[in-house]
Biopython code that builds the backbone (N, CA, C, O; Angstrom):
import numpy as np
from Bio.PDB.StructureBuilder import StructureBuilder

atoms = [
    (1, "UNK", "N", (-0.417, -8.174, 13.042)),
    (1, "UNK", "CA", (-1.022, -7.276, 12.095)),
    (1, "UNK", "C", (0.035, -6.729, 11.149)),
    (1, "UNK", "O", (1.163, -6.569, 11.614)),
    (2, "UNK", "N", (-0.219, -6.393, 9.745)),
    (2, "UNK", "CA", (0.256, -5.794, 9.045)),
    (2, "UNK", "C", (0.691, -4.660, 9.374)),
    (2, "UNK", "O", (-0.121, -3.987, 10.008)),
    (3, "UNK", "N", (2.020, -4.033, 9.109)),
    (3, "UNK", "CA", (2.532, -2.699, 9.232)),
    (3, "UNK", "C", (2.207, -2.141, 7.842)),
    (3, "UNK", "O", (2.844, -2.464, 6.839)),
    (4, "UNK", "N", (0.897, -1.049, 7.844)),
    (4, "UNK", "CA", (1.868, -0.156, 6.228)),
    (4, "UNK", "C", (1.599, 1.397, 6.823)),
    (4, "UNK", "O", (0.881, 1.856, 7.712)),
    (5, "UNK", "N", (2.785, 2.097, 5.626)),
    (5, "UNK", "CA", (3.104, 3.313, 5.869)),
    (5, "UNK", "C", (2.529, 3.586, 4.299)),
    (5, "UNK", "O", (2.156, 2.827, 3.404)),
    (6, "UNK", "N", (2.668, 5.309, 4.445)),
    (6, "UNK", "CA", (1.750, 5.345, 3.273)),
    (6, "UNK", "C", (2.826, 7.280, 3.125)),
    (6, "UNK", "O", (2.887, 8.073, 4.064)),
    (7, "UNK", "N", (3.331, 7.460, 2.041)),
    (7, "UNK", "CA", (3.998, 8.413, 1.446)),
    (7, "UNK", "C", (3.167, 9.092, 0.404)),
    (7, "UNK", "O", (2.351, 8.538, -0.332)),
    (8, "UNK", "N", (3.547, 10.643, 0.442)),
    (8, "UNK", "CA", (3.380, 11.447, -0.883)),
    (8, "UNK", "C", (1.869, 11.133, -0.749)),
    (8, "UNK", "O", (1.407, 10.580, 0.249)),
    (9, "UNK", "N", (1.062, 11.552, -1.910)),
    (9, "UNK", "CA", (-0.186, 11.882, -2.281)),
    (9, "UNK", "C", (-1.222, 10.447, -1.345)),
    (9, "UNK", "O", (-2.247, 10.578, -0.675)),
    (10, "UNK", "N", (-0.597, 9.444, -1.601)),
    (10, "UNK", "CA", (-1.388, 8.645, -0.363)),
    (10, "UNK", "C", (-1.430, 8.684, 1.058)),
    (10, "UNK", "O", (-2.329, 8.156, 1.712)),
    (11, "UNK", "N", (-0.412, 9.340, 1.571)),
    (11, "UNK", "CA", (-0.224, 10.006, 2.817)),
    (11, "UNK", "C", (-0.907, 10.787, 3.151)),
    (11, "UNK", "O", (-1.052, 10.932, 4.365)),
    (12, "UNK", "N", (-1.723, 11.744, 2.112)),
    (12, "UNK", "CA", (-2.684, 12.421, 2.456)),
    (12, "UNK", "C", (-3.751, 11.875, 2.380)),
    (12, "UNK", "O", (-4.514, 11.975, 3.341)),
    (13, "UNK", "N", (-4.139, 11.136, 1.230)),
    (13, "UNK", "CA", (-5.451, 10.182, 1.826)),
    (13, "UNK", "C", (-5.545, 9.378, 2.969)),
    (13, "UNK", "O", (-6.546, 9.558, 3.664)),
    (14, "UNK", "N", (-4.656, 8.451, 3.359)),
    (14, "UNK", "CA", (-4.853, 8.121, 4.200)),
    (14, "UNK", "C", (-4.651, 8.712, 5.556)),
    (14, "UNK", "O", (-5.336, 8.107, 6.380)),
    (15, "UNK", "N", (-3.913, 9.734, 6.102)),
    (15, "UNK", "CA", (-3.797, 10.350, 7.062)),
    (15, "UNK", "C", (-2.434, 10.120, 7.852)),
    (15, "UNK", "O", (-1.640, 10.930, 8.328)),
    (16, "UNK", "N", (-2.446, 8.588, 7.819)),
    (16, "UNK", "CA", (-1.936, 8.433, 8.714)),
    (16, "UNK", "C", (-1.204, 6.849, 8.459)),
    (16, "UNK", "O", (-1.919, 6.074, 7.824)),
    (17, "UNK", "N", (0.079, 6.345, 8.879)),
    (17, "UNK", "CA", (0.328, 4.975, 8.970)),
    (17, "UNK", "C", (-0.610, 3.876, 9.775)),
    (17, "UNK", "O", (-1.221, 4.297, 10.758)),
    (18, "UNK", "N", (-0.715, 2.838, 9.497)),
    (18, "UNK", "CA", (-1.842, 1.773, 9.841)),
    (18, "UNK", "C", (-1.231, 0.167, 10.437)),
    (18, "UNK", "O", (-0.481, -0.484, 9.711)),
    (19, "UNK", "N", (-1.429, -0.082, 11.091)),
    (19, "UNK", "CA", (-1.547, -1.495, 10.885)),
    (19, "UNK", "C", (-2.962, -2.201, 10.855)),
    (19, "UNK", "O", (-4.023, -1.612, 11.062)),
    (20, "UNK", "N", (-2.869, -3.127, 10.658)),
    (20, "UNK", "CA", (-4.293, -3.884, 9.197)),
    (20, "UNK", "C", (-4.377, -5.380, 9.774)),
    (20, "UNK", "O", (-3.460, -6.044, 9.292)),
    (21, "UNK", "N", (-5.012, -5.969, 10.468)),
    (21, "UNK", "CA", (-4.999, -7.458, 10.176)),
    (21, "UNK", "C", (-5.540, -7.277, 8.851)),
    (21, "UNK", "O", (-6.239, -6.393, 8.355)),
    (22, "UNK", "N", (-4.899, -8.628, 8.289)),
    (22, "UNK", "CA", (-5.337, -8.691, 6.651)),
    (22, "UNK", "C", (-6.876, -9.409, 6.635)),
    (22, "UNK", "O", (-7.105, -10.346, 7.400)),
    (23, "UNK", "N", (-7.513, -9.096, 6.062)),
    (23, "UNK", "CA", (-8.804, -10.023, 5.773)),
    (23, "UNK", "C", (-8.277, -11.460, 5.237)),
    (23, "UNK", "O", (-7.171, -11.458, 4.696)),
    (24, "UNK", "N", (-8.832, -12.429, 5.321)),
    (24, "UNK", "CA", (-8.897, -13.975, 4.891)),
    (24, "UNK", "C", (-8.413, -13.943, 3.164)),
    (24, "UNK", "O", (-7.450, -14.569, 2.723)),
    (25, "UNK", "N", (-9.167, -13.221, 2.494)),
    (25, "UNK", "CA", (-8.919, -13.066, 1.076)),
    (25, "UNK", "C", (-7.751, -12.107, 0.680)),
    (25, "UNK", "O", (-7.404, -12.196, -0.498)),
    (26, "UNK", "N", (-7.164, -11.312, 1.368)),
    (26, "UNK", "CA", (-5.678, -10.433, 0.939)),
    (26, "UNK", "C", (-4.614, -11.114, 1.664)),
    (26, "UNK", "O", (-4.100, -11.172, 2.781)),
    (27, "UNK", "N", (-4.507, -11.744, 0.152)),
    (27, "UNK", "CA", (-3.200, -12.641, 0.512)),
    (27, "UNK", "C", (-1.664, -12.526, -0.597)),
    (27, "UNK", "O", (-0.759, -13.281, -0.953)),
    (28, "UNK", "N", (-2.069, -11.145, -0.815)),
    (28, "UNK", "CA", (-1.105, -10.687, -1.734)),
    (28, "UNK", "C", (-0.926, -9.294, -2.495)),
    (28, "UNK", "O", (-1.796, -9.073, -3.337)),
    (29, "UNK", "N", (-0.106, -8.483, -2.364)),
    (29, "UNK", "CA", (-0.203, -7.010, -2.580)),
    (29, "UNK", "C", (-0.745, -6.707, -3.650)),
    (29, "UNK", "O", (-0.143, -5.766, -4.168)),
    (30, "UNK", "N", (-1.719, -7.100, -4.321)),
    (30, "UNK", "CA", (-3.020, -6.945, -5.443)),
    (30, "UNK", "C", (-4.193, -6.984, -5.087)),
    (30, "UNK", "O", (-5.085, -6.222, -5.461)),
    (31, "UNK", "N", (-4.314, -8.216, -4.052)),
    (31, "UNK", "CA", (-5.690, -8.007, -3.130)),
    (31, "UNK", "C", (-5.271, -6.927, -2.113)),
    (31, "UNK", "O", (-6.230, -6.157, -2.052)),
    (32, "UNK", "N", (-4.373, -6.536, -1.350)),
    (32, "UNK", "CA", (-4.911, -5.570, -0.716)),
    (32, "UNK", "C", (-4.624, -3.915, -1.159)),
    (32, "UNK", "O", (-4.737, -2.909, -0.459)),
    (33, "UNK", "N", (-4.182, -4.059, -2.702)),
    (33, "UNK", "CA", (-4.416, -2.802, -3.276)),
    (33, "UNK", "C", (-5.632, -2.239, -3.444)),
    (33, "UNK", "O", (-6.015, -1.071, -3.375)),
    (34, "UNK", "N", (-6.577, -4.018, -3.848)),
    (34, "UNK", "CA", (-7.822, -3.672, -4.352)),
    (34, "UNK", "C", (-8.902, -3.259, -2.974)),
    (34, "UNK", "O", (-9.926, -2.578, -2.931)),
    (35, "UNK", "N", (-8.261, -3.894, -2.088)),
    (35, "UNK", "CA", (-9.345, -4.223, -0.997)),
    (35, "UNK", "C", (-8.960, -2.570, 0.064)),
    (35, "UNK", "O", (-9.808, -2.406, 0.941)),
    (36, "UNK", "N", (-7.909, -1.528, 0.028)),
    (36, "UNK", "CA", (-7.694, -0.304, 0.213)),
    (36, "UNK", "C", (-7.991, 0.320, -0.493)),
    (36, "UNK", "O", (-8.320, 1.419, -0.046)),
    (37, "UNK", "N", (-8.101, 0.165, -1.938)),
    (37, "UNK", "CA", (-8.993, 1.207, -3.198)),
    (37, "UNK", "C", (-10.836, 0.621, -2.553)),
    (37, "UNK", "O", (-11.679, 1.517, -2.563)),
    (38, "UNK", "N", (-11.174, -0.399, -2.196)),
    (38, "UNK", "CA", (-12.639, -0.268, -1.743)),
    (38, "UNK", "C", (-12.758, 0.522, -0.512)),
    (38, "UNK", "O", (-13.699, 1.310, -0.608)),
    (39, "UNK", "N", (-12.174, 0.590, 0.549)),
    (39, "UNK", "CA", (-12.397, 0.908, 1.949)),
    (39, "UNK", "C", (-11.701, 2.350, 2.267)),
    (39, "UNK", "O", (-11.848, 2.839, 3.387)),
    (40, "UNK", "N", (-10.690, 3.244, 0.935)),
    (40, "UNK", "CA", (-10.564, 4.497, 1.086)),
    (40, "UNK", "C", (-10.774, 4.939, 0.174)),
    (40, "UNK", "O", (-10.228, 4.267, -0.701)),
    (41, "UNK", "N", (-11.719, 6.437, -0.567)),
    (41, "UNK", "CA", (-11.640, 7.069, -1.454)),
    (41, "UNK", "C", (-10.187, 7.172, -1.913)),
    (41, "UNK", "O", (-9.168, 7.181, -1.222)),
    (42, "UNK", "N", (-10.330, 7.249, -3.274)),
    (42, "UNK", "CA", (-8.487, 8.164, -3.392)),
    (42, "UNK", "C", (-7.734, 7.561, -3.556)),
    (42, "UNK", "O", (-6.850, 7.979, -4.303)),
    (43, "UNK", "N", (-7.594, 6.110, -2.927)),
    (43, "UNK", "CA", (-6.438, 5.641, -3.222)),
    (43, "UNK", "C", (-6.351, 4.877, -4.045)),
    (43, "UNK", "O", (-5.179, 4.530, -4.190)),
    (44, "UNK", "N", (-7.375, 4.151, -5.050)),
    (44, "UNK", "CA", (-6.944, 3.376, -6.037)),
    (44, "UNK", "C", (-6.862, 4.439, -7.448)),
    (44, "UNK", "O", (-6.445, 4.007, -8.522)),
    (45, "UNK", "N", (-7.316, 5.861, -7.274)),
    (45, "UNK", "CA", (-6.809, 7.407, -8.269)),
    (45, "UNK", "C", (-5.362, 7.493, -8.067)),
    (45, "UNK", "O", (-4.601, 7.743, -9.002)),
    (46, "UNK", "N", (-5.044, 7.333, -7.107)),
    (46, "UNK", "CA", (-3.381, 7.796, -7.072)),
    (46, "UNK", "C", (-2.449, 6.300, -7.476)),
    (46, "UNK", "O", (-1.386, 6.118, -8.069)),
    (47, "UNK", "N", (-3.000, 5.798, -7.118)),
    (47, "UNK", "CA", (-2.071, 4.210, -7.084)),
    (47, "UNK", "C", (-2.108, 3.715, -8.608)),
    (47, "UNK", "O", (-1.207, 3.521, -9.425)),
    (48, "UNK", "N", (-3.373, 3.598, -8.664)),
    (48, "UNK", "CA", (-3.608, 3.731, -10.612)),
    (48, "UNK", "C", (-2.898, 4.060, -11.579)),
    (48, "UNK", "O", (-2.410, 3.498, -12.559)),
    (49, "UNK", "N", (-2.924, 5.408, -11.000)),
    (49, "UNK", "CA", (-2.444, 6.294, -12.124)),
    (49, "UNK", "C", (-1.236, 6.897, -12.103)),
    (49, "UNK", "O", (-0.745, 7.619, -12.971)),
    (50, "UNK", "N", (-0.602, 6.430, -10.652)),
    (50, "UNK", "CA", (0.936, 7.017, -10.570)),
    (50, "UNK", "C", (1.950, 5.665, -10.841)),
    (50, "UNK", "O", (1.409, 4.559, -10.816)),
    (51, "UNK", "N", (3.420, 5.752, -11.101)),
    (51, "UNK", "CA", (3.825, 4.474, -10.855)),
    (51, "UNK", "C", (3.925, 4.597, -9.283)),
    (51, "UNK", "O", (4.774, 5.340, -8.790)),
    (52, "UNK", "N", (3.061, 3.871, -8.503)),
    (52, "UNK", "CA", (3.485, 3.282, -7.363)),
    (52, "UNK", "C", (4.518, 2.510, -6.660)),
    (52, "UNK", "O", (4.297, 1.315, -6.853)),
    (53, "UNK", "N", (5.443, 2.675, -6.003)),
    (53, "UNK", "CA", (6.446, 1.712, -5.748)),
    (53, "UNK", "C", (5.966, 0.674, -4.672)),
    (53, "UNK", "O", (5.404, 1.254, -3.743)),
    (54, "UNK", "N", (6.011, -0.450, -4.548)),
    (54, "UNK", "CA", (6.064, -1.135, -3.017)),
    (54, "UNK", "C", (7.082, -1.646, -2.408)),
    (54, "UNK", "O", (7.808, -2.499, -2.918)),
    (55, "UNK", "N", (7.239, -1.134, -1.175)),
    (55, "UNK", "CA", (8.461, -2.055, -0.026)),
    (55, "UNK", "C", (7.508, -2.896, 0.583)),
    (55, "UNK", "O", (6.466, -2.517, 1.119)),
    (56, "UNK", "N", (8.011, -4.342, 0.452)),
    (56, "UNK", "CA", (7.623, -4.958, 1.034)),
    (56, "UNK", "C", (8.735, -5.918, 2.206)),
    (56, "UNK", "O", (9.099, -6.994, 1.730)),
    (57, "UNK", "N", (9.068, -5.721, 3.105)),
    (57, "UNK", "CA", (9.747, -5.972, 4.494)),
    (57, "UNK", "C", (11.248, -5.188, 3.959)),
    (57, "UNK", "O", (12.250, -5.895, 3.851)),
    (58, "UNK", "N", (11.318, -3.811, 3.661)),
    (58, "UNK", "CA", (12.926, -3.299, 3.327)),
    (58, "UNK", "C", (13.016, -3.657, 1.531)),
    (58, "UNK", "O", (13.975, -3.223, 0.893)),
    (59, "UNK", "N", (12.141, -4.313, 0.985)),
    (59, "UNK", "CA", (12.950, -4.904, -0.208)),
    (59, "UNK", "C", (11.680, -4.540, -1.074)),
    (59, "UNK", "O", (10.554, -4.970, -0.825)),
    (60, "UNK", "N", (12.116, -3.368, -2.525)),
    (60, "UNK", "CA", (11.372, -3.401, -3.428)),
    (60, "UNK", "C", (10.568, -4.620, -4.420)),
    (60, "UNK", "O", (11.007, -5.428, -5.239)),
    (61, "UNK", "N", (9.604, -4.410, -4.065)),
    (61, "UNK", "CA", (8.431, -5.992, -5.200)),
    (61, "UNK", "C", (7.841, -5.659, -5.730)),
    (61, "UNK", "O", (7.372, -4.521, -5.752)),
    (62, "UNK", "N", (7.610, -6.635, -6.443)),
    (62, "UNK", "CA", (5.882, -6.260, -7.978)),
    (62, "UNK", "C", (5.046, -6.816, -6.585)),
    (62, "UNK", "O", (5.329, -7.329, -5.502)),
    (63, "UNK", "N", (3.812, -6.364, -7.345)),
    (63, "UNK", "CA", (2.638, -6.089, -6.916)),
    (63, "UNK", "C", (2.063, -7.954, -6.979)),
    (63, "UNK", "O", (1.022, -8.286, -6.413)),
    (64, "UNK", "N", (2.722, -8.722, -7.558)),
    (64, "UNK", "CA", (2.271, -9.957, -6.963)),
    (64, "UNK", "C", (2.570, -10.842, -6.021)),
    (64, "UNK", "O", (2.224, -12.023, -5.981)),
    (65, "UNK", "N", (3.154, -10.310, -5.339)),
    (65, "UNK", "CA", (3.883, -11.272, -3.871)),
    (65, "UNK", "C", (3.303, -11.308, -2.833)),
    (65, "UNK", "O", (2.902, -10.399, -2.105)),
    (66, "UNK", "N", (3.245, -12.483, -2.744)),
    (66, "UNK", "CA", (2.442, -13.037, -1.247)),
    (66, "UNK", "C", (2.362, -12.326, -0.245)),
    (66, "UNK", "O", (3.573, -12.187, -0.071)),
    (67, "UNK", "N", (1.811, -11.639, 0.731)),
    (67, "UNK", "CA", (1.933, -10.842, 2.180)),
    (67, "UNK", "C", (1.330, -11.898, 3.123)),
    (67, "UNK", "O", (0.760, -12.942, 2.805)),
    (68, "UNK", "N", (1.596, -11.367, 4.456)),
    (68, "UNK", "CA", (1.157, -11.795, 5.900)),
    (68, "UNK", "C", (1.017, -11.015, 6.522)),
    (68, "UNK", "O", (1.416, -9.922, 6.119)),
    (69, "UNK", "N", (0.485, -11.081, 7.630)),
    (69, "UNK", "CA", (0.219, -10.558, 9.088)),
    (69, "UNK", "C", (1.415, -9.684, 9.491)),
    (69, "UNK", "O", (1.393, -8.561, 9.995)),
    (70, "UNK", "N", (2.526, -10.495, 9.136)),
    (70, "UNK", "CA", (3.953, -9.997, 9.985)),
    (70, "UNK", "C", (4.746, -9.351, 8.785)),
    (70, "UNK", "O", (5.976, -9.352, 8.834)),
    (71, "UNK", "N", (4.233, -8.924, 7.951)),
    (71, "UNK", "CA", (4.921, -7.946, 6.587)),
    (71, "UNK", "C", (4.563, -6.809, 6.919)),
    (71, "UNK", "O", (3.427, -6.683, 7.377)),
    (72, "UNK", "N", (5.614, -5.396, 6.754)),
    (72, "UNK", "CA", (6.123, -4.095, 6.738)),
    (72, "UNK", "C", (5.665, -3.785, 5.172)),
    (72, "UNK", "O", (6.380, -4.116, 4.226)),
    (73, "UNK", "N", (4.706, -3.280, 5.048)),
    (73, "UNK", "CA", (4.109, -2.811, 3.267)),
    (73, "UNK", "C", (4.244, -1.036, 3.556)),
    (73, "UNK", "O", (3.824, -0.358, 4.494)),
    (74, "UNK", "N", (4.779, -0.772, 2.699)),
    (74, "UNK", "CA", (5.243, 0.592, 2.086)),
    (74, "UNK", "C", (4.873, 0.528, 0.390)),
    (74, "UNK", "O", (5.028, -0.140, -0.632)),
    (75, "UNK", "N", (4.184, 1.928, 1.021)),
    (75, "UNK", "CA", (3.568, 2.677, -0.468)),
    (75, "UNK", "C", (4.346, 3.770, -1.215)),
    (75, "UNK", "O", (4.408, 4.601, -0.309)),
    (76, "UNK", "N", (4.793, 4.166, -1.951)),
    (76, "UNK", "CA", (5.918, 5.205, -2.427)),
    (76, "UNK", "C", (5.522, 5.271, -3.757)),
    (76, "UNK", "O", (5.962, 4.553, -4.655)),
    (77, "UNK", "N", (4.608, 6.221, -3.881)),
    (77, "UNK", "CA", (3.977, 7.521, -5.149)),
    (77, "UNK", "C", (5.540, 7.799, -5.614)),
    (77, "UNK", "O", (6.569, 7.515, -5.000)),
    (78, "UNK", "N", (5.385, 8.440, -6.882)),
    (78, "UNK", "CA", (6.691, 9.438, -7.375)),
    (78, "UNK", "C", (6.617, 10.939, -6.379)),
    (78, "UNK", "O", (5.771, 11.802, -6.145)),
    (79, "UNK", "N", (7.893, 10.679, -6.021)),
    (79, "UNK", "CA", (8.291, 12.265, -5.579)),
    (79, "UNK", "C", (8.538, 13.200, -6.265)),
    (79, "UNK", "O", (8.954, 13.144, -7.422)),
    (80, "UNK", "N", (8.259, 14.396, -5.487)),
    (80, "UNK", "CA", (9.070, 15.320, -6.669)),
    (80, "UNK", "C", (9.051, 16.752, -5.756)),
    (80, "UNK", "O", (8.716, 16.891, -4.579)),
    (81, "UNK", "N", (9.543, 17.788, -6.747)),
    (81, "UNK", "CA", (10.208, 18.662, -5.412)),
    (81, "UNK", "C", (11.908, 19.068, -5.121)),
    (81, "UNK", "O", (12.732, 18.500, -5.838)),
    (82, "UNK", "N", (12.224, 19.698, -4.442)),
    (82, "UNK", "CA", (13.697, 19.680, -4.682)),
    (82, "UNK", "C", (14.661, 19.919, -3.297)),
    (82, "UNK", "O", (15.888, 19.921, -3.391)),
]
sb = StructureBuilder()
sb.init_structure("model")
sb.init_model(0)
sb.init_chain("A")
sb.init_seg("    ")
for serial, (resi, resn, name, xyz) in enumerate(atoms, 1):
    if name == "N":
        sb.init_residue(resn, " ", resi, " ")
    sb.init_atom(name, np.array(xyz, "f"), 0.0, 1.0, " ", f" {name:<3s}", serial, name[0])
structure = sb.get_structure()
C-alpha cells in the first residue's frame, strides 16, 4: 500500500496520515490528486489553490510521475508562521 502523509491545511482535512492501496486507474500523482479531491471534501480547495509541493519517496516531483503501491507520497501546502 501506498504511504501518504499529509501537512499544513491538508492535515487538517484529512486528519490523519494514510496508507491507500491505489485503485487500478491512479497510476500517477494527478490521478490520485484527482481521485483524493473526489473521496475528501477540501482537498482539491487547498491543493488547487495553494502551490502544493510533492515528495515522492524523499525526492521533490511534478505532479506527473508515475506512483505504486510501494511509494512514500507527501503533501506540503506553503507554510508559514515563525
Amino acid at each position: 500500500m501506498a504511504q501518504l502523509a499529509f501537512y499544513g491545511k491538508l492535515r487538517d482535512i484529512m486528519g490523519c496520515d494514510m496508507e491507500l492501496e491505489l485503485p487500478a486507474n491512479v497510476k500517477t500523482l494527478n490521478a490520485l490528486q484527482d481521485h483524493l479531491t473526489q473521496a475528501y471534501t477540501g482537498f482539491g480547495d487547498v491543493f488547487s489553490h495553494t502551490r502544493t509541493k510533492v515528495v515522492l519517496n524523499d525526492v521533490l516531483v511534478h505532479s506527473d510521475m508515475p506512483i505504486t503501491d510501494a511509494d512514500r507520497i507527501e503533501f506540503l501546502p506553503p507554510f508559514s508562521g515563525g
